[in-house]
Every structure is written in structure tokens, then in C-alpha cells.
C-alpha positions as a Python dict, from the first residue, in 0.01 Angstrom:
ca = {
    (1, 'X'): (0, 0, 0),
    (2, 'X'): (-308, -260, 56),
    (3, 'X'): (-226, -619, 47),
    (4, 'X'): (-444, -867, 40),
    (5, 'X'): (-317, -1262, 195),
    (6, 'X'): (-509, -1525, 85),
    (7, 'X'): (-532, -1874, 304),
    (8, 'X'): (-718, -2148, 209),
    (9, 'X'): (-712, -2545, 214),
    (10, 'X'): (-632, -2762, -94),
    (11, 'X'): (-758, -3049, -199),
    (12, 'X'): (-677, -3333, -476),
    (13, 'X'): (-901, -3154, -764),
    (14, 'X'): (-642, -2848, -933),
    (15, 'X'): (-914, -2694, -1102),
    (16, 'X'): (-1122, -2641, -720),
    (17, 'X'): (-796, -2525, -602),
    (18, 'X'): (-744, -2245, -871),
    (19, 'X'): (-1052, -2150, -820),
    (20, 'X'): (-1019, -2087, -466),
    (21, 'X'): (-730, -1823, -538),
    (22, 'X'): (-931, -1703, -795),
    (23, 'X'): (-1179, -1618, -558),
    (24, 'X'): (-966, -1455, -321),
    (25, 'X'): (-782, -1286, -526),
    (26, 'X'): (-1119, -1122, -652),
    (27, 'X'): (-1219, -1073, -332),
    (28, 'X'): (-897, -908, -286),
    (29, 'X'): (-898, -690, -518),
    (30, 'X'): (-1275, -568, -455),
    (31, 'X'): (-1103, -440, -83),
    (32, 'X'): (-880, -217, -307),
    (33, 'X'): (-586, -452, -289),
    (34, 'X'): (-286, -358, -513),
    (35, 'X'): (-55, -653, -413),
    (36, 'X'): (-238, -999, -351),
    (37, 'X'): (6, -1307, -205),
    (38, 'X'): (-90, -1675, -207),
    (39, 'X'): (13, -1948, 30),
    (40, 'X'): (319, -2190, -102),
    (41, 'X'): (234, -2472, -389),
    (42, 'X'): (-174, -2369, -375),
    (43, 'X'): (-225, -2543, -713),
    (44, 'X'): (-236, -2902, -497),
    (45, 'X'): (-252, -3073, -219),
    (46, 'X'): (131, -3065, -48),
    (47, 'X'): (232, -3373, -138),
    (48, 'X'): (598, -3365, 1),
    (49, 'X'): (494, -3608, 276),
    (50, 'X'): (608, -3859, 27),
    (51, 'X'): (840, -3962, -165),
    (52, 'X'): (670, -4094, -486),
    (53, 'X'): (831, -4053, -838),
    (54, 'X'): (468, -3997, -1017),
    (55, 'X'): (389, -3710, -849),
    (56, 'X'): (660, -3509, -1051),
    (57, 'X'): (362, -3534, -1305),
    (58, 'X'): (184, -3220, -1074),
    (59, 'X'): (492, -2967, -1208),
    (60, 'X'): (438, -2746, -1493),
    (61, 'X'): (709, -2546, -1680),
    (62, 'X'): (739, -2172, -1648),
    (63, 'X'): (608, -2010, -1874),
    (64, 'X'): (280, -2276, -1857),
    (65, 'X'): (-92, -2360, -1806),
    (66, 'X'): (-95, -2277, -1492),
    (67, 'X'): (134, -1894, -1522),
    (68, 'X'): (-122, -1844, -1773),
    (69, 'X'): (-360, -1868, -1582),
    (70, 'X'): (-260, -1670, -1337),
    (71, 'X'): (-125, -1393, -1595),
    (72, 'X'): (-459, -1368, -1720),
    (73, 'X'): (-610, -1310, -1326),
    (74, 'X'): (-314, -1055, -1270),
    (75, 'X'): (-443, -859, -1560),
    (76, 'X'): (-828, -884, -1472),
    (77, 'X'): (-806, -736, -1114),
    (78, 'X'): (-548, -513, -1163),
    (79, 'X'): (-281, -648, -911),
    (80, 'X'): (44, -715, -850),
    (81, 'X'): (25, -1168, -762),
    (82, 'X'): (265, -1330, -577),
    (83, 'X'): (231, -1728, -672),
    (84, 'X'): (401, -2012, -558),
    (85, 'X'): (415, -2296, -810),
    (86, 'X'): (606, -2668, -930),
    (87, 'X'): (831, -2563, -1148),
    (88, 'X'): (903, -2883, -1473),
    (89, 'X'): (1263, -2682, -1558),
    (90, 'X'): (1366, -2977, -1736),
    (91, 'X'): (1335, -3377, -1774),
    (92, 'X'): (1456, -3447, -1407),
    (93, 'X'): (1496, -3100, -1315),
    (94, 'X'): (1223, -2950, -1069),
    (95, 'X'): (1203, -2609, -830),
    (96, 'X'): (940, -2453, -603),
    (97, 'X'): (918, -2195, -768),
    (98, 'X'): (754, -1838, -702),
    (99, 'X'): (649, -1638, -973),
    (100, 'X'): (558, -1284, -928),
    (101, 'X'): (314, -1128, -1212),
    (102, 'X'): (282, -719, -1257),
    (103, 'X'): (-85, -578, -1291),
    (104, 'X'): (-69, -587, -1679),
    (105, 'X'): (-46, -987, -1640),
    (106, 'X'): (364, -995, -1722),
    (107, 'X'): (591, -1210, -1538),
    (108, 'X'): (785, -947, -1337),
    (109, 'X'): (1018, -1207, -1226),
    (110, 'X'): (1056, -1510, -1036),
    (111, 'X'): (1214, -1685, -693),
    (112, 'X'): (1336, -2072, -718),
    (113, 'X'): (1301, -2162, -319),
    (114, 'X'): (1679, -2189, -184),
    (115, 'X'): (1633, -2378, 139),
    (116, 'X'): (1489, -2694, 96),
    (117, 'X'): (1392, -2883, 390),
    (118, 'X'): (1444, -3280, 437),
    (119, 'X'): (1242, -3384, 750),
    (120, 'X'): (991, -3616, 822),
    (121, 'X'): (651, -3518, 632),
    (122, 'X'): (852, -3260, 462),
    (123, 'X'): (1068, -3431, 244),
    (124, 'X'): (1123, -3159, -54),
    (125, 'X'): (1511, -3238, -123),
    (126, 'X'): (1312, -3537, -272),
    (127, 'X'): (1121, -3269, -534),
    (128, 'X'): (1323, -2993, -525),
    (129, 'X'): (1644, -2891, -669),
    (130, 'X'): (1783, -2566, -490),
    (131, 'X'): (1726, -2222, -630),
    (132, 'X'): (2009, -2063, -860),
    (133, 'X'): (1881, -1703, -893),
    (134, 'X'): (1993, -1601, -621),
    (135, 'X'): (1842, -1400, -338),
    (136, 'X'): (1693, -1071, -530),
    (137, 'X'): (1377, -851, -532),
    (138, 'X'): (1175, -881, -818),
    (139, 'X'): (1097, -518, -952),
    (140, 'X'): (731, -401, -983),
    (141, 'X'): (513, -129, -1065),
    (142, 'X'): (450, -131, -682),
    (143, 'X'): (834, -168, -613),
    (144, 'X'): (1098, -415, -535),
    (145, 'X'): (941, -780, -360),
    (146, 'X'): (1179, -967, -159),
    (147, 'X'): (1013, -1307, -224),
    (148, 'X'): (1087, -1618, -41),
    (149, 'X'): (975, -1904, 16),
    (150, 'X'): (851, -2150, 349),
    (151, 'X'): (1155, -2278, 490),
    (152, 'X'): (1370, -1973, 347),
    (153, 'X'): (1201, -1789, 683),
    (154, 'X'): (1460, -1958, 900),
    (155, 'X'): (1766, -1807, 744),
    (156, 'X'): (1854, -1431, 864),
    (157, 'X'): (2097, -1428, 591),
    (158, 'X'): (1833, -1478, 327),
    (159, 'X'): (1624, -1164, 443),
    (160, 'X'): (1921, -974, 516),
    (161, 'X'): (2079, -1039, 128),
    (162, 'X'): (1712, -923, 27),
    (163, 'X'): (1680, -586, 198),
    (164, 'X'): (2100, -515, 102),
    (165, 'X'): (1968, -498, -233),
    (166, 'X'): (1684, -308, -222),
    (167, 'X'): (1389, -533, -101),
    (168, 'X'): (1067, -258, 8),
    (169, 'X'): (915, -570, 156),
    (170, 'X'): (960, -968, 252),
    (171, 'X'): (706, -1161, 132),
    (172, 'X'): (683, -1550, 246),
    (173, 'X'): (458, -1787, 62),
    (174, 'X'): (391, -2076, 346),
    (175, 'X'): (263, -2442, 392),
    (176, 'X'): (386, -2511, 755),
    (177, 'X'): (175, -2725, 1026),
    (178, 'X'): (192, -2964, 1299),
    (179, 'X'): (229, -3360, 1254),
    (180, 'X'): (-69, -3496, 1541),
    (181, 'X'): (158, -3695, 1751),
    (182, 'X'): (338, -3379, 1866),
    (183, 'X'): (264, -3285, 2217),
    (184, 'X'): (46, -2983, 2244),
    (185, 'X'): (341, -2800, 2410),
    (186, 'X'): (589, -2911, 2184),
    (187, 'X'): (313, -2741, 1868),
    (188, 'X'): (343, -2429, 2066),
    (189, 'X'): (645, -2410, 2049),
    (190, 'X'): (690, -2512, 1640),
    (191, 'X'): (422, -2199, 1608),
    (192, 'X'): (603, -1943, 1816),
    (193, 'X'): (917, -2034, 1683),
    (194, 'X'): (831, -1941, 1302),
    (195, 'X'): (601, -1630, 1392),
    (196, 'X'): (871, -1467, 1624),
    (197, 'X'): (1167, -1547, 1330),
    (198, 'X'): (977, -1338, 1075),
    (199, 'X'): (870, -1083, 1304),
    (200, 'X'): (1270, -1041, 1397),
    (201, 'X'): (1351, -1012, 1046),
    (202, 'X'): (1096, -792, 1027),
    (203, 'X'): (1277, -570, 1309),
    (204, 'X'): (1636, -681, 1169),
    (205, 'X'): (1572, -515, 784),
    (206, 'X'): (1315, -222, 898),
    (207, 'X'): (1074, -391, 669),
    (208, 'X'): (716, -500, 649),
    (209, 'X'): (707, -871, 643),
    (210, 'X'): (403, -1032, 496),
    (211, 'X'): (344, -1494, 554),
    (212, 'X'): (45, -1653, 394),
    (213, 'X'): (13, -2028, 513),
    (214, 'X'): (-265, -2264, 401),
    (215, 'X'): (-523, -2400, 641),
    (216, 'X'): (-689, -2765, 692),
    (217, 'X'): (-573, -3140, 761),
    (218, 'X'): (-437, -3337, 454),
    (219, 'X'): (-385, -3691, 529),
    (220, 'X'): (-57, -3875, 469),
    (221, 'X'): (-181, -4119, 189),
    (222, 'X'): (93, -4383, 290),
    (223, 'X'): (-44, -4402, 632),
    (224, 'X'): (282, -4371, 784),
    (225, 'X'): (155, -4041, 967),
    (226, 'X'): (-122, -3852, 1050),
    (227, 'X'): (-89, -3636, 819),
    (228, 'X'): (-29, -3235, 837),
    (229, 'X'): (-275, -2942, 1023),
    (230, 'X'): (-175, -2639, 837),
    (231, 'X'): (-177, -2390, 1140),
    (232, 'X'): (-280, -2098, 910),
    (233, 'X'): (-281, -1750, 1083),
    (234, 'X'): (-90, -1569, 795),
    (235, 'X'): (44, -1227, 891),
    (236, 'X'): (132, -861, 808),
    (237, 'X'): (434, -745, 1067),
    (238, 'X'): (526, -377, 1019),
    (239, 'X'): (875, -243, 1037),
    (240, 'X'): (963, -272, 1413),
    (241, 'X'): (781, -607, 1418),
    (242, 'X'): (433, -483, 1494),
    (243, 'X'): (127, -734, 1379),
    (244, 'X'): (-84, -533, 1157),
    (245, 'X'): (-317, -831, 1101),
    (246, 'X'): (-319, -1178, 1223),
    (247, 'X'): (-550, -1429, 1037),
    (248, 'X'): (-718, -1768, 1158),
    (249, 'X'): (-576, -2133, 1241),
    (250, 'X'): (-852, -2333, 1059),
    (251, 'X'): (-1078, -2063, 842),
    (252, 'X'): (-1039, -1977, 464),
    (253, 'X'): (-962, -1598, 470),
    (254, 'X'): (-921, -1344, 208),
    (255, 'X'): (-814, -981, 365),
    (256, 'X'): (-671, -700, 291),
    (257, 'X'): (-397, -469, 538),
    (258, 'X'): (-270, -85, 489),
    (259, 'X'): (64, -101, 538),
    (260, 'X'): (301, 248, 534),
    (261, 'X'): (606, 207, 324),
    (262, 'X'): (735, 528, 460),
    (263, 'X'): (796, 355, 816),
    (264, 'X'): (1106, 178, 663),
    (265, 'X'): (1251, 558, 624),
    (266, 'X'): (1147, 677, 966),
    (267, 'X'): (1210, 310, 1122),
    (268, 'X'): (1592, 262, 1002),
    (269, 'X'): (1647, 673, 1100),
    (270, 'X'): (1613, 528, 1471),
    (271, 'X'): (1729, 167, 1453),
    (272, 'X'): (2012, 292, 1231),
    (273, 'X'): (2114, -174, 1201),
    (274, 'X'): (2256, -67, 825),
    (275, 'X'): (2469, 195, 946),
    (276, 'X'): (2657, 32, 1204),
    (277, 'X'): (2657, -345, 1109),
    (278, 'X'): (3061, -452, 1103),
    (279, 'X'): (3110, -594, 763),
    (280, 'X'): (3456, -603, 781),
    (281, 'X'): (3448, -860, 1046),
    (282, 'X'): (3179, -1047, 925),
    (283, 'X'): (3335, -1275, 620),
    (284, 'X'): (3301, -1576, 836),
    (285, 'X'): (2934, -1583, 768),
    (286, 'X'): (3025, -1760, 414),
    (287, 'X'): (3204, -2053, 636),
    (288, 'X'): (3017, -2364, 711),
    (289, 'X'): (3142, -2346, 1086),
    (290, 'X'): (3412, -2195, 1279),
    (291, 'X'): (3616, -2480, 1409),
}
């Protein structure tokens, strides 16, 4: 299968923003892409690094403007889109919100983000209520999507639940950077930390694992930090945790990687982790703690 990631910076102006997925989605699809991914919430600027009650006027309910838009794009290339949207469920009621559209430009399905993160420039427990559906692959013409979202990529459990029921790939929609006053060491670390999770769950679920993170600086507009460098460098891992592609920390990309589904088969044949995991010991998992 060819997948094509898509990074790019956002600005304040939605309709420059669509356009810029546009665009790489086209471009995309003119490598011979069959599945194109965008980064998390790439209709705006991330505006999580406040907590302001007008900006709940950015959402749009699903079905919308904006998943008609991106129906309509689905159809034109001929792909299989993974987008990440703001989800207006209901009067008080908001998700992030991934919606997944089949090469005919139907909604195959959708992912309401269940991890929501609460830390400082990241305040989305302000925004976001947790996801109800539930960790499960959408189906496609190109197969079952384990989608996710951002801060999901922490939690083993969530690409484990995925590839128990049938996920052919993990796909993480991303907005993660570095705050300035962190030390340089200390961003090293942030960095390494979130590529080596997803390249273990990777390894974990014999599945390809495919992150597309947004690049460029977007101010905090409160002035109470320095806003947020989106480190970019969205990624294709391969079934034993292999990087099949790697992209840039600052430029706008559009590519397209091969990726062989049939490694999952010959993968999990000699990392047999399904056969042997010890599920009768392992209810615990559903406590809060072990005291």
C-alpha cells in the first residue's frame, strides 16, 4: 500500500489551511497514494493553549462544511483520507474528532480522541469531551484503520485494543512540539520519548505505524508562553519498528511510502506476542492501581 503523510503549518485563515491539505493531498495522490493522513485539527491554528469560551465557535458538526469538503477531495483523487477535525456534537458538547472518508467520498467511519491531555499549553480537557466509540478500526476499501489520535500514542492499551480487533495499521494524527523555555536536553528528550513509544507499538502489534505532526511556531496569543514549535518529522515505522520514512522538523512535506502489509503475517509468525500473551492474569489492567 502507498501512503502519503502530509505536514504542514496552520495559520488563523481556515480557507489557506484547507487549501494546504488540499494541496497535499493532490500531491499525494499524483505519487500513486491510495491512503493519504493529515496532521491533528489542520483546519486551524491549535488553539488549546487557551482556555477561551469563543473559540468553541471553530467546531463544526459531523456531517458539516468542513466533512464536505473533504468528502468531495476523497472522491476527486481517489483515496482513502484520514482527517482530524472539531467536532460541534451538541450545544456544549465537543470532540476531536477523526473522520476517515473511503475513495468514493463516504464517511467510512470515525474516531472521537479518548485521551485528552490537561497540561500547560495543552489544555484540551478544556475543549474536549472524551471519546465514546470506543477503540475500533474503521473498515475500508483498503482495510481496517486503527485511528488514533495525539495523546492516544502514550497508551499501549489503546494500540493493543486496536490490533485485538483487527487493526491492519495504526494511524496517529499529531500536533505535538516543544514550549521555548525547555532546555534543549530536556526537548530531546520530549522528542525521543514519543518517536520510540510508537515505534514500540509498532513492534508490540506487528503493525505498520504511520504519525503525521504539523510543523511551524504559533504564538500563545495570551502571552503567557512562548508559544508551541511543532517538531514535525512525521513517520512510517514498519512491523518490527523499522523507519520507512522520516520527514522534516520545520518543512511543509507531502510524501508518499510503500509499505508491505504482508510483513504483519511473516512478522507475528516470529514474534508470535498474540500467541503467548497471559490473558488470564492480566484483568488487573482495568484497575486504576494495584494498591
Amino acid at each position: 500500500m502507498k501512503v502519503g503523510l502530509v505536514q504542514h503549518s496552520c495559520g488563523l485563515d481556515k480557507a489557506a489551511n484547507l487549501e494546504k491539505s488540499r494541496k497535499g493531498i493532490a500531491d499525494c495522490a499524483q505519487q500513486g497514494a491510495e491512503l493519504v493522513v493529515l496532521q491533528e485539527l489542520h483546519a486551524g491554528i491549535y488553539f488549546c493553549q487557551a482556555e477561551e469560551t469563543r473559540l468553541f465557535d471553530m467546531a463544526s458538526p459531523i456531517p458539516g462544511p468542513e466533512t464536505d469538503y473533504f468528502s468531495e477531495v476523497a472522491k476527486i483523487y481517489g483515496v482513502v483520507l484520514v482527517t482530524s477535525l472539531f467536532e460541534k456534537r451538541a450545544p456544549g458538547l465537543y470532540h476531536n474528532t477523526a473522520v476517515v472518508f473511503d475513495k468514493d467520498g463516504t464517511i467510512a467511519g470515525k474516531y472521537r480522541k479518548m485521551h485528552i491531555p490537561d497540561d500547560p499549553a495543552y489544555y484540551e480537557k478544556f475543549y474536549f469531551t472524551p471519546g465514546d466509540l470506543g477503540f475500533e478500526p474503521i473498515p475500508t476499501s483498503l482495510g481496517k484503520i486503527g485511528v488514533l489520535v495525539c495523546w492516544d500514542q502514550w497508551y499501549p492499551e489503546a494500540a493493543r485494543l486496536m490490533a485485538l480487533a483487527g487493526a491492519e495499521l495504526l494511524v496517529y494524527p499529531t500536533a505535538i512540539g516543544w514550549e521555548s523555555t525547555d532546555t534543549e536536553e530536556e526537548k530531546q528528550r520530549q522528542y525521543e520519548a514519543w518517536f520510540i513509544s510508537q515505534r514500540g507499538h509498532a513492534v508490540a502489534n506487528g503493525l505498520p505505524v504511520i504519525g503525521v505532526n504539523r510543523v511551524g511556531h504559533e504564538p500563545d496569543w495570551t502571552g503567557v508562553t512562548n508559544g508551541i514549535q511543532f517538531w514535525g518529522q512525521s513517520f512510517v515505522a514498519g512491523p518490527q519498528g523499522e523507519i520507512l520514512h522520516r520527514a522534516s522538523i520545520a518543512e511543509e512535506e507531502a510524501v508518499v511510502v510503500e509499505i508491505d502489509r504482508k510483513r504483519t503475517e511473516d512478522v507475528r509468525r516470529i514474534w508470535p506476542f498474540f500467541r503467548d500473551r497471559r490473558i488470564d492474569f492480566y484483568g488487573d489492567l482495568t484497575k486504576r492501581y494495584r494498591d
